[in-house]
C-alpha positions as CSV (number, residue, x, y, z in Angstrom):
1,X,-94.0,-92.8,81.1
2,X,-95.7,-91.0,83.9
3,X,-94.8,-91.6,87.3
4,X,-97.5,-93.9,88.9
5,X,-97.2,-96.1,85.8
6,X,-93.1,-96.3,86.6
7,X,-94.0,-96.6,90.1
8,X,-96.3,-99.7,89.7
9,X,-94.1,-101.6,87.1
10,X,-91.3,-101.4,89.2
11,X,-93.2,-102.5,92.2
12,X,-94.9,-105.2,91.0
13,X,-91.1,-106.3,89.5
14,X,-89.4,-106.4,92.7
15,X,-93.0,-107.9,94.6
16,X,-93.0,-110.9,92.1
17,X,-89.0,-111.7,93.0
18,X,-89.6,-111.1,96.2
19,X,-92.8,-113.6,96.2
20,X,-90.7,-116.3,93.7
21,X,-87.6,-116.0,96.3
22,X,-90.0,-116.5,99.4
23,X,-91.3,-119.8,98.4
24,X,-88.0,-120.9,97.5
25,X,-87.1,-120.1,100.9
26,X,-83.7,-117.6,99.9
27,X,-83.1,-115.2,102.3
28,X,-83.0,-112.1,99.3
29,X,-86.9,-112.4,99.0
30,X,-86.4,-109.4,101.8
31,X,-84.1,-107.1,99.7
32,X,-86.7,-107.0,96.9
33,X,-89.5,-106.7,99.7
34,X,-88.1,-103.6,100.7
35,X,-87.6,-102.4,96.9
36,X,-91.3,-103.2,96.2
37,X,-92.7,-101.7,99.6
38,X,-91.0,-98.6,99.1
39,X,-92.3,-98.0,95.7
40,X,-95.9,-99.9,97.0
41,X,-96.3,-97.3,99.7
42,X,-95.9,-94.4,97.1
43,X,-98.2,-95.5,94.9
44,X,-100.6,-96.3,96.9
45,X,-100.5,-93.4,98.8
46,X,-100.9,-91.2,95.3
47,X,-104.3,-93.1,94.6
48,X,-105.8,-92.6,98.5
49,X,-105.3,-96.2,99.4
50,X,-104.2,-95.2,103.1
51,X,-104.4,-98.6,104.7
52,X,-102.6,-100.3,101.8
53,X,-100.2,-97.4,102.0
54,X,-99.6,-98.0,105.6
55,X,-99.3,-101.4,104.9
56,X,-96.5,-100.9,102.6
57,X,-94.4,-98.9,105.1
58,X,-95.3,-101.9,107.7
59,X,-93.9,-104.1,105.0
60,X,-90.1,-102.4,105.1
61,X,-90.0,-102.9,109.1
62,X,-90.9,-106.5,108.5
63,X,-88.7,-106.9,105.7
64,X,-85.8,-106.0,107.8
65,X,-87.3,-107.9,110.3
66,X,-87.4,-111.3,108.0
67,X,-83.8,-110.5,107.0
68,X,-82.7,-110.3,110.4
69,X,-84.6,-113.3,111.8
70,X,-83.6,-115.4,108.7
71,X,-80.1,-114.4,109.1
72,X,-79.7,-115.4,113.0
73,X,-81.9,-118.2,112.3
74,X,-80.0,-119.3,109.2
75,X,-82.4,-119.8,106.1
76,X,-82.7,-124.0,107.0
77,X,-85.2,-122.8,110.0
78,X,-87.3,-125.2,109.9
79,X,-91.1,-124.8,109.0
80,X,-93.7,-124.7,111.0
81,X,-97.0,-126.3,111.7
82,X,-99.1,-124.6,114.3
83,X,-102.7,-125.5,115.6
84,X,-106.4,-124.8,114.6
85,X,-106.9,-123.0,118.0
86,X,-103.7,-120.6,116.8
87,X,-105.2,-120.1,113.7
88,X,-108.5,-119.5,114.7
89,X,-107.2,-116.7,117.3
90,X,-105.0,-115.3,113.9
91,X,-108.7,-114.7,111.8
92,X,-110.0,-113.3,115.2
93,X,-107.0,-111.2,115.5
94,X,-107.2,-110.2,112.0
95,X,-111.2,-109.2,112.0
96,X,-110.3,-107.0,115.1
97,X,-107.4,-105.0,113.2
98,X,-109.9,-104.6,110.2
99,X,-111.9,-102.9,112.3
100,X,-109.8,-100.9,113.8
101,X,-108.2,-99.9,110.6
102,X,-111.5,-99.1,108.6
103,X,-112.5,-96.9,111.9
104,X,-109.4,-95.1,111.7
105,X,-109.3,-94.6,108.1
106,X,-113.3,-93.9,107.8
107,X,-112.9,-91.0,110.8
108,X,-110.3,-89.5,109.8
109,X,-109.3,-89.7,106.1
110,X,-110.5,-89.0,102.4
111,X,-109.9,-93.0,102.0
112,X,-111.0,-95.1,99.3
113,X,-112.5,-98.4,99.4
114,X,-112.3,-98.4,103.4
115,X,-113.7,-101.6,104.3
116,X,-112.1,-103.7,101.5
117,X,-108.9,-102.2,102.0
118,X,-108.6,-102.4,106.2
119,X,-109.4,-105.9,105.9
120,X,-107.1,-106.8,103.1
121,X,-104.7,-104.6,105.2
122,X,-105.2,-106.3,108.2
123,X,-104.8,-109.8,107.0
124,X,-101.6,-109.1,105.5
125,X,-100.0,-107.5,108.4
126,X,-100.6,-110.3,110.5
127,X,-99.6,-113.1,107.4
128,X,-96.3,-111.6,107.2
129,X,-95.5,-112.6,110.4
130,X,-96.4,-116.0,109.9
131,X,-94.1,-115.3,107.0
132,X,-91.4,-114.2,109.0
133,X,-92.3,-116.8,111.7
134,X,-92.3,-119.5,108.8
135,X,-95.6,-120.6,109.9
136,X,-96.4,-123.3,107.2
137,X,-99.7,-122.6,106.3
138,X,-99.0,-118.5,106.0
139,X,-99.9,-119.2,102.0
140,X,-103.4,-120.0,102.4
141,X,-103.9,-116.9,104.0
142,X,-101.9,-115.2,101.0
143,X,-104.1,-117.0,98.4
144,X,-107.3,-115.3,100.4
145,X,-105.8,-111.4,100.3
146,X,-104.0,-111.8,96.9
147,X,-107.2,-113.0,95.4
148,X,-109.2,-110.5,97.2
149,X,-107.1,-107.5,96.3
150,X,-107.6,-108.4,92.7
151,X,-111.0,-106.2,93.0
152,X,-109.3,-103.8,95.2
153,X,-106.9,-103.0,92.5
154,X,-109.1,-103.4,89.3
155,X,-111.4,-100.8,91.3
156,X,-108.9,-98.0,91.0
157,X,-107.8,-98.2,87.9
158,X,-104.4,-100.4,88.7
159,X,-104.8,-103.1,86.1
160,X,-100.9,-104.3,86.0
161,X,-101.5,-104.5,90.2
162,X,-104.8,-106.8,89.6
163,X,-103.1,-108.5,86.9
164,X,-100.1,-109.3,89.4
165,X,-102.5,-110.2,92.3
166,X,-103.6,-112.7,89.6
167,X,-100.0,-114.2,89.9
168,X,-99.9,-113.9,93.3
169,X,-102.4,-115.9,94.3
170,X,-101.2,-118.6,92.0
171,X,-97.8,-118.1,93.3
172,X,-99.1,-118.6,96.5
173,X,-100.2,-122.1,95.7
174,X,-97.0,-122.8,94.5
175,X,-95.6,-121.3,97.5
176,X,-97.5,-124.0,99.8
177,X,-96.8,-126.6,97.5
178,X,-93.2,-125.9,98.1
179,X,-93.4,-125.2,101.7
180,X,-95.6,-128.4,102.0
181,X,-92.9,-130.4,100.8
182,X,-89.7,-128.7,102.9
183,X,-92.3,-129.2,105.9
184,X,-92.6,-132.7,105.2
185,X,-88.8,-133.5,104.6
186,X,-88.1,-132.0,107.7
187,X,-90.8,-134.4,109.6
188,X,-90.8,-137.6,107.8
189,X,-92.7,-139.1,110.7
190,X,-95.5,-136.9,110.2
């Protein structure tokens, strides 16, 4: 098998335990996010996706991260809801990185799929600290990048990636279903 194949099987493995253990709430999701950033960062770096490659390396410092807060915090933190106004100043935020990231990438690179990929890049960055932050609502922002990295994907030729963006995003659904109902336990009066 050639290496980027063996590269993306095994990262789209340990992404889809590390998705499955996330919206179970288990505090191992961030062992197999570090396995499948590794590997994503490779890949993606092979193929000249710079911002998703940069991404992926962003991904290992928040995996430690998660597993560090999680730990302190104990994996019972509760979820949280957080206000209209914070979300709106998260898409603002996230516009403004994807900016920044498609001017970086645009000047100064042989990138691929600029645009898409700052943005996609951008929004991810940001919903993994609402991840980490176990801000309830983090999944409807994953349901938005998973299903737009789909094309982003399918575009260079990554078909088991699209196919697993595919699963993502309906993992994602899942993911708030199940976080929607923790939430919910928690605040009974709500």
């Amino acid at each position: 098998m050639e290496p980027l194949i063996i590269l993306e099987y095994s990262s789209v493995f340990f992404g889809f335990v590390y998705v499955v253990l996330a919206a179970y709430n288990k505090i191992w999701c961030w062992l197999f996010g570090i396995l499948q950033s590794v590997t994503g960062a490779i890949l993606m770096y092979k193929i000249n996706l710079y911002s998703e490659s940069t991404l992926y390396l962003f991904y290992i410092v928040m995996a430690i991260y998660g597993w560090y807060n999680w730990s302190v915090q104990k994996s019972d933190k509760p979820i949280v809801k957080k206000s209209l106004i914070f979300h709106s100043g998260t898409i603002l935020t996230g516009v403004g990185l994807s900016f920044l990231l498609y001017y970086i990438f645009n000047t100064y690179t042989d990138a691929d799929k600029t645009a898409f990929d700052a943005f996609t890049t951008a929004f991810a960055i940001i919903t993994t600290f609402l991840v980490v932050w176990k801000v309830l609502y983090n999944w409807l922002y994953w349901i938005v990048i998973n299903g737009l990295t789909i094309y982003l994907y399918q575009s260079k030729g990554l078909d088991l990636y699209a196919t697993f963006s595919v699963l993502l995003t309906l993992l994602s659904v899942y993911g708030l279903y199940l976080w929607l109902t923790l939430y919910k336990n928690q605040n009974p009066e709500e």
